[in-house]
Gaussian input, Z-matrix of N, CA and C with variables (Angstrom, degrees):
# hf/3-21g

backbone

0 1
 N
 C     1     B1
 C     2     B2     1     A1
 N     3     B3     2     A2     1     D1
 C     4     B4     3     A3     2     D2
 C     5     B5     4     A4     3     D3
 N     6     B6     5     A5     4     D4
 C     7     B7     6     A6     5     D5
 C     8     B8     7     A7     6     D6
 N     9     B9     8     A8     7     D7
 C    10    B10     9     A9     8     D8
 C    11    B11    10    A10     9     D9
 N    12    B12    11    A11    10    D10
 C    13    B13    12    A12    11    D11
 C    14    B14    13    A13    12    D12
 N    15    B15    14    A14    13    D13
 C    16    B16    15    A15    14    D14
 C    17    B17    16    A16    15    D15
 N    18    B18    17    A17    16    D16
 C    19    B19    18    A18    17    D17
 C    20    B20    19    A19    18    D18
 N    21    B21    20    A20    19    D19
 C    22    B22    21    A21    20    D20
 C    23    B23    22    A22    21    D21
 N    24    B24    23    A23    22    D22
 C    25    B25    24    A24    23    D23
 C    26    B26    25    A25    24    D24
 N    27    B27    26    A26    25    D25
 C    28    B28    27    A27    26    D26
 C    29    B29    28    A28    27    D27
 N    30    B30    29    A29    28    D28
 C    31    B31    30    A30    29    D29
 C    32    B32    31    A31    30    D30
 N    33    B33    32    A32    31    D31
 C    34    B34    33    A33    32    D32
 C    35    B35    34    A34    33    D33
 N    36    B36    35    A35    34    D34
 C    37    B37    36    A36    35    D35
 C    38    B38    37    A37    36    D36
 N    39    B39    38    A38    37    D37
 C    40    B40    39    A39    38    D38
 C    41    B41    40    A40    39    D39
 N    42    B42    41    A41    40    D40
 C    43    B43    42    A42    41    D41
 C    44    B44    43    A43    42    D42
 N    45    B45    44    A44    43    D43
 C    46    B46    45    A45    44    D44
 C    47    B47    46    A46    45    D45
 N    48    B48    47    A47    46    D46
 C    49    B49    48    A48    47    D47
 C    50    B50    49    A49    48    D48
 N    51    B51    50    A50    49    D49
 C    52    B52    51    A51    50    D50
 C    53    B53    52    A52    51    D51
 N    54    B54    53    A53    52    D52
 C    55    B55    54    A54    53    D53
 C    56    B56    55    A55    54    D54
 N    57    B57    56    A56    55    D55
 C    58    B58    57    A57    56    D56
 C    59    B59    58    A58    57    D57
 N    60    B60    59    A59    58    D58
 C    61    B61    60    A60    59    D59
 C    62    B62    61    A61    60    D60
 N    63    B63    62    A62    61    D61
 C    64    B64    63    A63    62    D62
 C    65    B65    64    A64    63    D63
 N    66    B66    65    A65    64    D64
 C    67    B67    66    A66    65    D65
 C    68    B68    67    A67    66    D66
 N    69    B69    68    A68    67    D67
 C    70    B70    69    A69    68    D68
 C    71    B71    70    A70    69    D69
 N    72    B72    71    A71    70    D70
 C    73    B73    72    A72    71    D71
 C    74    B74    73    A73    72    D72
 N    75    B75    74    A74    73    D73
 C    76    B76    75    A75    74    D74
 C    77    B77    76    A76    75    D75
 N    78    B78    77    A77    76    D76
 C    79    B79    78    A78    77    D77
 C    80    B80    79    A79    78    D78
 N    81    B81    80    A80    79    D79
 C    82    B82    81    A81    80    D80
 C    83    B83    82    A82    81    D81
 N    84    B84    83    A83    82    D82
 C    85    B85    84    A84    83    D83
 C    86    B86    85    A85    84    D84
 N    87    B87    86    A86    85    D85
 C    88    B88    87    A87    86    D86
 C    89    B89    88    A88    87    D87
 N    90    B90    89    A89    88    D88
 C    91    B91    90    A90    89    D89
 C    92    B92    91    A91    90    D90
 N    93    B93    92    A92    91    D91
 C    94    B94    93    A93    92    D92
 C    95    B95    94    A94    93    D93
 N    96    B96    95    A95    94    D94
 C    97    B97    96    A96    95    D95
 C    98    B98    97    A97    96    D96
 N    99    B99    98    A98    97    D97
 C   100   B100    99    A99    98    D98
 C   101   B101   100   A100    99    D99
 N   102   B102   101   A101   100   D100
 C   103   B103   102   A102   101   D101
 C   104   B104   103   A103   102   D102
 N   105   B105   104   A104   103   D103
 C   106   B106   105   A105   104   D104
 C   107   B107   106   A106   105   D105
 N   108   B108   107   A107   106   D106
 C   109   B109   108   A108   107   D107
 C   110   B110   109   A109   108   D108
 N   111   B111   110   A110   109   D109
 C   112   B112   111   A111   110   D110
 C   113   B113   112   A112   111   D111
 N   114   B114   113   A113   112   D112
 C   115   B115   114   A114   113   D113
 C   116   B116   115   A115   114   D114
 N   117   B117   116   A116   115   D115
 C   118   B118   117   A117   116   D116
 C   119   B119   118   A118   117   D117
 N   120   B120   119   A119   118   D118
 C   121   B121   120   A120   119   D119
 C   122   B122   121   A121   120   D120
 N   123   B123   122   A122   121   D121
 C   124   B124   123   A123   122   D122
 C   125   B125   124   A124   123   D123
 N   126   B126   125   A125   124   D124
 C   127   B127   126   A126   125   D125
 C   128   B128   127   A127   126   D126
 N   129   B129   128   A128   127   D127
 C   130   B130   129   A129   128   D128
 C   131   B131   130   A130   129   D129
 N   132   B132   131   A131   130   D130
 C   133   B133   132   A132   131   D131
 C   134   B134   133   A133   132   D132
 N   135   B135   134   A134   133   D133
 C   136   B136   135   A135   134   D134
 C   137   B137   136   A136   135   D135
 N   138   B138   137   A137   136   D136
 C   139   B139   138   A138   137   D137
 C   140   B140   139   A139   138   D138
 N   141   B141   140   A140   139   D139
 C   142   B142   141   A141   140   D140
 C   143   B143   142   A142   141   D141
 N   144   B144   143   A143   142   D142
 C   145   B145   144   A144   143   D143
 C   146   B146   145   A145   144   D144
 N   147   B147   146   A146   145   D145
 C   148   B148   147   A147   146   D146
 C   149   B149   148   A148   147   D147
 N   150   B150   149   A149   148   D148
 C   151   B151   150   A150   149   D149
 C   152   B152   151   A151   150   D150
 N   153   B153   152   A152   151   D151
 C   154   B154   153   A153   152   D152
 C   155   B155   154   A154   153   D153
 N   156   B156   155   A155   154   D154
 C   157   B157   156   A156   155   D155
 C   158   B158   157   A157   156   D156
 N   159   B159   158   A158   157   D157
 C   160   B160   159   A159   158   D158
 C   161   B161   160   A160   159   D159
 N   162   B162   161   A161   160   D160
 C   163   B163   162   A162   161   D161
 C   164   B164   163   A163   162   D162
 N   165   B165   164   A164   163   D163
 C   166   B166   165   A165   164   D164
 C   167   B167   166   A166   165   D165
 N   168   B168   167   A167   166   D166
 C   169   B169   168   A168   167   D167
 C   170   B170   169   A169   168   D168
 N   171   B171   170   A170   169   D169
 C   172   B172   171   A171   170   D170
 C   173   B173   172   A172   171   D171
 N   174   B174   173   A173   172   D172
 C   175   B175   174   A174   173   D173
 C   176   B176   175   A175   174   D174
 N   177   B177   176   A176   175   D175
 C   178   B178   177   A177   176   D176
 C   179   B179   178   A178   177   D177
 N   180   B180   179   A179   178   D178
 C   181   B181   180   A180   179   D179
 C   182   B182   181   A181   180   D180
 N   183   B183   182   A182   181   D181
 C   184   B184   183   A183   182   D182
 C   185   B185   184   A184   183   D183
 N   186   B186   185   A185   184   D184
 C   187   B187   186   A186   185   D185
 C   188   B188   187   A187   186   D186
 N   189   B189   188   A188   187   D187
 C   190   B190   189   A189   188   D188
 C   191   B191   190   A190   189   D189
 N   192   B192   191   A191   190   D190
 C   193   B193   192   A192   191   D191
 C   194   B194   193   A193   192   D192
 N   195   B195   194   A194   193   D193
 C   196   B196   195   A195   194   D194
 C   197   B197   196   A196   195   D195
 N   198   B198   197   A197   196   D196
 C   199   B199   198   A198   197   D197
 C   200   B200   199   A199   198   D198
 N   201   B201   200   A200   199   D199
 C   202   B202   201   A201   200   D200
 C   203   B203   202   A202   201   D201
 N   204   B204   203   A203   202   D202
 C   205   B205   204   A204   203   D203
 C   206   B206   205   A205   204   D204
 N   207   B207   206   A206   205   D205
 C   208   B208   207   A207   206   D206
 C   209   B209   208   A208   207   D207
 N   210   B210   209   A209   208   D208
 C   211   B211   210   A210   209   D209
 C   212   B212   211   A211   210   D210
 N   213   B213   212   A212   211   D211
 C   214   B214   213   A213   212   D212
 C   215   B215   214   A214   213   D213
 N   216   B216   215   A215   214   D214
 C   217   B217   216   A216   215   D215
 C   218   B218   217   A217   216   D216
 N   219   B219   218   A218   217   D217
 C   220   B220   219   A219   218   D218
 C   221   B221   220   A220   219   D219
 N   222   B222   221   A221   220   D220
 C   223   B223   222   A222   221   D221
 C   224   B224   223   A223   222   D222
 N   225   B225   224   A224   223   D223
 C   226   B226   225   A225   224   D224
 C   227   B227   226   A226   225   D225
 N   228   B228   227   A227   226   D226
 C   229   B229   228   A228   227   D227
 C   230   B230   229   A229   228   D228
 N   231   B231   230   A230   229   D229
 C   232   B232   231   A231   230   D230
 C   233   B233   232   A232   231   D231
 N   234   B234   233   A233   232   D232
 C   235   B235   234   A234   233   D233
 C   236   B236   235   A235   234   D234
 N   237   B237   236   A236   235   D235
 C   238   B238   237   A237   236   D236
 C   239   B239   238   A238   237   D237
 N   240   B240   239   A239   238   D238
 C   241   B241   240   A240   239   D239
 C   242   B242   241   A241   240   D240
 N   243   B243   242   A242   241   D241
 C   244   B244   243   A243   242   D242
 C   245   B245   244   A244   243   D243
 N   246   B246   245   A245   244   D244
 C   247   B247   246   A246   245   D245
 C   248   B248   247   A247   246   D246

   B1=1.4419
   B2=1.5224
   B3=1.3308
   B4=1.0744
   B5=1.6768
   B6=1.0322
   B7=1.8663
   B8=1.4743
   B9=1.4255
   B10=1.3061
   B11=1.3490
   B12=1.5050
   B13=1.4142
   B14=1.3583
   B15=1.3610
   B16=1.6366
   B17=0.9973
   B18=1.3959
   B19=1.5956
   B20=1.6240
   B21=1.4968
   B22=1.6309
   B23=1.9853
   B24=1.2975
   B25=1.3078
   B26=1.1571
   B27=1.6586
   B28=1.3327
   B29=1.2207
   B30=1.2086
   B31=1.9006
   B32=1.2768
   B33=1.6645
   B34=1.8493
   B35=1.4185
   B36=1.6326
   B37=1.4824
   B38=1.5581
   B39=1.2961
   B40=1.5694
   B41=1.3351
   B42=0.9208
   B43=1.3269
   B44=1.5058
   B45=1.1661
   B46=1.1785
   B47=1.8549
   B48=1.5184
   B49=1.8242
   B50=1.8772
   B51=1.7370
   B52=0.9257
   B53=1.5597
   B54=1.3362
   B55=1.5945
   B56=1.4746
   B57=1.5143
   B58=1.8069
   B59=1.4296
   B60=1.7672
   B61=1.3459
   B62=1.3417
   B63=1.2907
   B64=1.3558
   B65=1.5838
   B66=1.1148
   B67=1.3739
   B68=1.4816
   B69=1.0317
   B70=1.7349
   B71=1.6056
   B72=1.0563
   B73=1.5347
   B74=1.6841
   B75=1.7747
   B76=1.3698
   B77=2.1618
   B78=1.3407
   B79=1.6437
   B80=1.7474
   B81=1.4123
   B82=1.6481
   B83=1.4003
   B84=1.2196
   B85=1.8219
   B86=1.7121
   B87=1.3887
   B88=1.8447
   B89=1.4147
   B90=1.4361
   B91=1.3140
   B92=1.2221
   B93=1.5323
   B94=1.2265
   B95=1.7134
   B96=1.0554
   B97=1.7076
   B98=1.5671
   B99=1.8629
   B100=1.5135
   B101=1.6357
   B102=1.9308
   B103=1.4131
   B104=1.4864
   B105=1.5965
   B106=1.0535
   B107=1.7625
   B108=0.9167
   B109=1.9119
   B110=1.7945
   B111=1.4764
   B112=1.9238
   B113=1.7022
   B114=1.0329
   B115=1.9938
   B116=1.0541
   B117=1.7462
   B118=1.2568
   B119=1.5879
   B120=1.4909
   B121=1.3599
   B122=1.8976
   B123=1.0768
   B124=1.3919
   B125=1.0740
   B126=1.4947
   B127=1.5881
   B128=1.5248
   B129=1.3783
   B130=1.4405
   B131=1.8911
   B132=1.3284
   B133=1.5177
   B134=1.5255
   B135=1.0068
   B136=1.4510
   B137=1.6658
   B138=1.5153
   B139=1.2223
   B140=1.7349
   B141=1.2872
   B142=1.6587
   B143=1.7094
   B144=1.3353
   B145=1.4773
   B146=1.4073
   B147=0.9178
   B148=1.6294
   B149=1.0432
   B150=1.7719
   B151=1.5379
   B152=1.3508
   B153=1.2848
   B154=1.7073
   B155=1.8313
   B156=1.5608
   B157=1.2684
   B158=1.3015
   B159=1.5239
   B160=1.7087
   B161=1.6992
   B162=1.6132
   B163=1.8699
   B164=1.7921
   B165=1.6116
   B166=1.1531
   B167=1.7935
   B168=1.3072
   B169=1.5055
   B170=1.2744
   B171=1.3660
   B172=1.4371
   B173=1.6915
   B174=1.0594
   B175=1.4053
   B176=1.3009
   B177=1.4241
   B178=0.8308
   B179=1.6884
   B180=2.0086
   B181=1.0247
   B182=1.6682
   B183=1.6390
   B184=1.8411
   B185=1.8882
   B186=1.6142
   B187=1.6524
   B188=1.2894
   B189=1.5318
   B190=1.6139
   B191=1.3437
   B192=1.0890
   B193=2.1303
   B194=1.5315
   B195=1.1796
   B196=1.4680
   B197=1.9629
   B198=1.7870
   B199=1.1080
   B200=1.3492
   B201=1.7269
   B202=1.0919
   B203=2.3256
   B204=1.2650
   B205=1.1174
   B206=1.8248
   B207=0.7993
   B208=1.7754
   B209=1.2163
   B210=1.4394
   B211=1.7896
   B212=1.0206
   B213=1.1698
   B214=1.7149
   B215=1.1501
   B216=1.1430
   B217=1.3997
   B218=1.2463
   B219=1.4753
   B220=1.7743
   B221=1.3730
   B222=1.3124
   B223=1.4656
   B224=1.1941
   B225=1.2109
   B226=1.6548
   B227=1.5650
   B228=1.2204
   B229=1.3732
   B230=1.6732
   B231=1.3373
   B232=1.5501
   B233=1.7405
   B234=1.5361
   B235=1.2283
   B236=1.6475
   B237=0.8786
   B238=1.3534
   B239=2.0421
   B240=1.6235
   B241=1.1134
   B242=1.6431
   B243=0.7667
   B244=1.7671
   B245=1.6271
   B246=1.8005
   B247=1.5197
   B248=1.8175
   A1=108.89
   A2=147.19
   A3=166.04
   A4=98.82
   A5=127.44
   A6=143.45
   A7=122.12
   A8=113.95
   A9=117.59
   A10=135.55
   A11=116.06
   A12=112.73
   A13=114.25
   A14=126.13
   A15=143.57
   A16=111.92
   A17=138.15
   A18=141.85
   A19=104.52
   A20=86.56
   A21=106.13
   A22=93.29
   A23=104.98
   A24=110.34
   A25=140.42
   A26=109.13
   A27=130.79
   A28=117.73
   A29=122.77
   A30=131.01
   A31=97.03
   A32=119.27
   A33=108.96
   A34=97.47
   A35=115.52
   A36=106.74
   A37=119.01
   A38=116.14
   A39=122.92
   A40=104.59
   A41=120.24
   A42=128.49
   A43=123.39
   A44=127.43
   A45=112.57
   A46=113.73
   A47=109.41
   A48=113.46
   A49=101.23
   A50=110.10
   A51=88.13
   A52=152.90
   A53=107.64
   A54=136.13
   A55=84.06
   A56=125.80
   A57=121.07
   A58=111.64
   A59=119.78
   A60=85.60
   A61=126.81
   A62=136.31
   A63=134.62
   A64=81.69
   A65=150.17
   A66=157.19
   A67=96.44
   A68=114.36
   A69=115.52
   A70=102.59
   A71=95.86
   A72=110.43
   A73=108.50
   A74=108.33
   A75=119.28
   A76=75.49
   A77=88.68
   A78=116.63
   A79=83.93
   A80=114.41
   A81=93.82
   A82=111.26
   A83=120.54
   A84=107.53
   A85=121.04
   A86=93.04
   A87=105.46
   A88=107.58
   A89=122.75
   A90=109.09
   A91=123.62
   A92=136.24
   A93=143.00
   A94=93.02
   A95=125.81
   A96=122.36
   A97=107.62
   A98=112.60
   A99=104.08
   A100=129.78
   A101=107.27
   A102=87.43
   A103=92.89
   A104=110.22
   A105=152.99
   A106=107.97
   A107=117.87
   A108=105.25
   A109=98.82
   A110=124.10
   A111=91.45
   A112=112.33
   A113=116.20
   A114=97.63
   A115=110.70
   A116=119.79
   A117=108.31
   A118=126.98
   A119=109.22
   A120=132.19
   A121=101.79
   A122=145.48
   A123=128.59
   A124=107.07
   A125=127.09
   A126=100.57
   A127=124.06
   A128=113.29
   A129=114.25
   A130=110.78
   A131=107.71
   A132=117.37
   A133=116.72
   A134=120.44
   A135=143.55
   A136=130.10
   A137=106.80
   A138=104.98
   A139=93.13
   A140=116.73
   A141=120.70
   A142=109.83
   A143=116.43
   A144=98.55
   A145=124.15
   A146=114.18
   A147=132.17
   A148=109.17
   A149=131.23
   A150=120.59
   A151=119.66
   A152=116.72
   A153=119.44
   A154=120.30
   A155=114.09
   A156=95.96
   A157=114.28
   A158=129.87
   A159=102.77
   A160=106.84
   A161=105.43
   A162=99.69
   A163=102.16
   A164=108.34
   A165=81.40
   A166=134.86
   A167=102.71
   A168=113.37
   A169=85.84
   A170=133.33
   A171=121.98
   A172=123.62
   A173=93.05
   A174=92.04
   A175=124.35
   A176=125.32
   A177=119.53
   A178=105.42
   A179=114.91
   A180=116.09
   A181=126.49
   A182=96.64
   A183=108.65
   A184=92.71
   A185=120.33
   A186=106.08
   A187=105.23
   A188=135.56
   A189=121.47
   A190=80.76
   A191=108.75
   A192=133.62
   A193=101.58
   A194=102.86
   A195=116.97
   A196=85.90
   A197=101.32
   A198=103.12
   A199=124.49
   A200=118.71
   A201=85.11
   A202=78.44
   A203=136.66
   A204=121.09
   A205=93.92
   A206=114.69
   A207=141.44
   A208=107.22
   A209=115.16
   A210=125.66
   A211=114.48
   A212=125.57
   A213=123.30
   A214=151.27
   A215=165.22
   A216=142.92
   A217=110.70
   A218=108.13
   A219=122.16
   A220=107.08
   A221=138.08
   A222=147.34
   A223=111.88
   A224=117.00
   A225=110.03
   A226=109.71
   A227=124.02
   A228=126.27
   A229=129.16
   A230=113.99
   A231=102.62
   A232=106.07
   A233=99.22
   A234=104.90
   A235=134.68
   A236=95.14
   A237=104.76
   A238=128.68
   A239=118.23
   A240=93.18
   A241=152.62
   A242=139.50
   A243=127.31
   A244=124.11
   A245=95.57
   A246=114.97
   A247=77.40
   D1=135.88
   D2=-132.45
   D3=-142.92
   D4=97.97
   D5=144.98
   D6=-61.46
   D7=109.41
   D8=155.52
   D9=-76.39
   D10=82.26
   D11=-167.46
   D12=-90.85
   D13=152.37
   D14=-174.69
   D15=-157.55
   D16=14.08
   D17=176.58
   D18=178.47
   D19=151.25
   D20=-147.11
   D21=-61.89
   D22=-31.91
   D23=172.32
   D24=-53.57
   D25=-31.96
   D26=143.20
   D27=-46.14
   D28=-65.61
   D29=-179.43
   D30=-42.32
   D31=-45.24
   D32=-156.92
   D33=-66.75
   D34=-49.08
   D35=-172.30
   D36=-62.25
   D37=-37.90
   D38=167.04
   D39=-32.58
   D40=-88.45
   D41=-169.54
   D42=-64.56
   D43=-19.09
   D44=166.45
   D45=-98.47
   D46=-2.95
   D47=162.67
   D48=-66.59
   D49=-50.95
   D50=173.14
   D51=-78.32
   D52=-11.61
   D53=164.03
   D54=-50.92
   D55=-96.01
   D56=-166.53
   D57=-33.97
   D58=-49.17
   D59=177.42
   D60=-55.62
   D61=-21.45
   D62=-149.31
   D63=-97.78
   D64=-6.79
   D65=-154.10
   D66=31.97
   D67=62.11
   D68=169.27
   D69=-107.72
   D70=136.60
   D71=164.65
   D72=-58.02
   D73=-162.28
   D74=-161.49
   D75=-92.61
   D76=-61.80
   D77=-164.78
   D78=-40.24
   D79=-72.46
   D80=-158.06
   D81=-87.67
   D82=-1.65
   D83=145.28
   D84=-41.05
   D85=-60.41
   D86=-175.65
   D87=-65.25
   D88=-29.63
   D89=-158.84
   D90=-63.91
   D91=-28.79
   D92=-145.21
   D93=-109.30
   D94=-24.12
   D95=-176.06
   D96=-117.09
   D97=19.94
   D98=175.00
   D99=77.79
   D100=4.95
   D101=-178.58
   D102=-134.65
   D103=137.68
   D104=-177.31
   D105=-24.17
   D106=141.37
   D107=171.38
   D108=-75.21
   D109=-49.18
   D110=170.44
   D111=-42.43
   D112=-14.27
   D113=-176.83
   D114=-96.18
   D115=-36.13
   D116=161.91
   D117=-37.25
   D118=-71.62
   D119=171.99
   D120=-44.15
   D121=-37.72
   D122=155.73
   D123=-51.01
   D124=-67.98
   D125=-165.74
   D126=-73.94
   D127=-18.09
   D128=165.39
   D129=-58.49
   D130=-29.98
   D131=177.57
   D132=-79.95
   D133=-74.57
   D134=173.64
   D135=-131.42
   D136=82.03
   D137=-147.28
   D138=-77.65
   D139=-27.61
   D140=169.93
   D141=-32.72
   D142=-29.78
   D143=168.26
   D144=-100.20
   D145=11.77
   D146=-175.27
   D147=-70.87
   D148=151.41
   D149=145.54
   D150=-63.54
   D151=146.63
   D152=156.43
   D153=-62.26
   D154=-8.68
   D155=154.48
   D156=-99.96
   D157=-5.58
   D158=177.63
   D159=-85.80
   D160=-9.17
   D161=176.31
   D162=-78.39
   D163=-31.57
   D164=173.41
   D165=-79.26
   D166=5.59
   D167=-177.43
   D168=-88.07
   D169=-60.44
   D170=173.25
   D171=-25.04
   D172=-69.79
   D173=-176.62
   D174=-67.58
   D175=1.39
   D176=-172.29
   D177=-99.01
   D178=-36.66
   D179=168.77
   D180=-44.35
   D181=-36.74
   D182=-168.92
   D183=-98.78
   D184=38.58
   D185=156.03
   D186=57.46
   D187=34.97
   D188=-171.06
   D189=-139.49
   D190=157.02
   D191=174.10
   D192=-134.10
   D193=165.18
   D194=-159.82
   D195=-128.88
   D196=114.14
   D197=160.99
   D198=-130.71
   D199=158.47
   D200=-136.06
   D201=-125.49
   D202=162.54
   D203=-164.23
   D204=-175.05
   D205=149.18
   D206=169.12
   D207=-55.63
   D208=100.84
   D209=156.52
   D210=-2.84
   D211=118.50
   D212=138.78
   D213=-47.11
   D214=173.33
   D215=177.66
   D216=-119.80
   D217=32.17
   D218=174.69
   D219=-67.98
   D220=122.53
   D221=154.48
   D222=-18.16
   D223=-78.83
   D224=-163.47
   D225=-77.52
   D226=38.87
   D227=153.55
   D228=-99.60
   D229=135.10
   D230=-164.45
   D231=-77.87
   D232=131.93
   D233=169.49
   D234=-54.93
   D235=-34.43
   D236=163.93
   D237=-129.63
   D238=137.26
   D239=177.66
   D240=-45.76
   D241=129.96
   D242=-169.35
   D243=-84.80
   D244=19.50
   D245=-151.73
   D246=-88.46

């Protein structure tokens, strides 16, 4: 499944829909790449305060990559970030 994210709020739900699918906990999300279930639970919360390397240990535990590509000119996308 493919997520369109544009706000950090988006990312939290991304990632923690995909954590449940995997039915992984906070604990065995973090466990295998070293970060704590409080860090999980930040970026599932507010990933805006997070580092970009513990999202990328994240994402890497839950099989997801971060790509990155030029706006579309689809309507219901916000023109600007809301971060």
């Amino acid at each position: 499944m493919d997520y369109n994210v544009h706000t950090p709020q988006q990312l939290a739900q991304a990632l923690r829909s995909q954590r449940n699918s995997k039915r992984l906990t906070q604990k065995a999300a973090g466990a295998p790449v070293g970060l704590l279930p409080k860090t999980v639970s930040a970026l599932e919360s507010s990933p805006e305060r997070s580092s970009v390397e513990s999202l990328f240990k994240l994402l890497s535990t839950l099989e997801l990559e971060l790509v990155l590509r030029p706006k579309s000119s689809d309507t219901d996308q916000p023109t600007s970030p809301e971060w």
